[in-house]
Every structure is written in C-alpha cells, then in structure tokens.
N, C-alpha and C positions, 0 to 999 in steps of 0.2 A: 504494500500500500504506500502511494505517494503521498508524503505531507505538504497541506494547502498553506501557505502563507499570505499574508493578506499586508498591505500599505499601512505603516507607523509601529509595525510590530516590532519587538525585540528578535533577536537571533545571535546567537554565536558561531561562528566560523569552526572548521575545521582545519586545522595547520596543517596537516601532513604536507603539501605542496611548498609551502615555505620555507626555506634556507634561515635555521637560526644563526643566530648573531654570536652565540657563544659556543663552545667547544664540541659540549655533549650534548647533541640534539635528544637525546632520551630522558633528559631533565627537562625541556621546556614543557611550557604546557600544550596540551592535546588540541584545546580548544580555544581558540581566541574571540577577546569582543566582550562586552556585547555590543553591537552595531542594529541600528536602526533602519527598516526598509524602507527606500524611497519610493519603491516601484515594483511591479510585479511584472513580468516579461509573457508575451504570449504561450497561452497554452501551461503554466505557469510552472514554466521548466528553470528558469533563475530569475533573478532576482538584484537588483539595485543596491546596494549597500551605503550607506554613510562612513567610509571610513576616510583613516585620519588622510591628510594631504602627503604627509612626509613620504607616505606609500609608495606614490609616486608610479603607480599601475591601473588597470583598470578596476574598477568598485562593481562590476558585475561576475556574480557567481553561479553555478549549474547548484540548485534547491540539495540537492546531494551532498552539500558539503557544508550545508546547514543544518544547525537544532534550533529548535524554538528555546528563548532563554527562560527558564524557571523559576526566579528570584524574582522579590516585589521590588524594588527598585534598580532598576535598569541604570543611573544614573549616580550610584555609588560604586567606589572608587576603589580599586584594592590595593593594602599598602603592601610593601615592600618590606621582606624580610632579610633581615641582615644577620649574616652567624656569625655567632662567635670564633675568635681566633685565639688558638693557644699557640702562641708563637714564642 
C-alpha cells in the first residue's frame, strides 16, 4: 500500500542517498527533517519539500523515501549532544 501525502504536512526524509559529512556513515541518522510539503506531484508519486537552501539540490522527492512525521511539534529543534572526553 502506497502512503497518500497531502500539502502543509510534516514528513521526514530518508538519508540512505546522502553522502555524510562525517567519517562513519553508520552513526548518522536514518532519517532526516522534518520538512514540510509544499506540493504534491501528479499521481502523487513525490513530492515538494521545504528544505534548507545550503542543500543546494533539488527539494523534490519519489513518496518512497518519505515517513509521515509522528511528533506534535514539527517545529522543535533537536539539540546537540556533546560526549565526554577522557583525554
């Protein structure tokens, strides 16, 4: 069964396509975003995304590589973990 997505909804991304930034790609996270739909594409096979500019790629994705986001605020911010160093 294909998932219907609909305009202003939340969504998170699926990373697997993307090249991380740091060493161990098996540490980033799975999922990125959340990102908001601008648009919904014919036949409503992908999808329009709000994302950040720095991207610097195209903001249209195949519905496939989307989850609908599950949290009640879409717009909270996740901080950043910093470990400790026994140096």
């Amino acid at each position: 069964m294909i998932e219907s997505f609909t305009r202003a909804e939340w969504v998170k991304l699926n990373g697997r396509n993307f090249r991380a930034e740091h060493q161990c790609k098996k540490l980033e996270d799975k999922m990125l975003g959340p990102f908001e739909i601008l648009s919904v594409g014919s036949y409503h096979r992908y999808c329009k995304l709000m994302s950040p500019a720095a991207w610097k790629m195209n903001s249209v994705f195949n519905i496939h590589l989307l989850e609908r986001y599950k949290e009640m605020d879409p717009t909270k911010q996740v901080s950043e973990i910093q470990a400790d160093r026994n140096d």
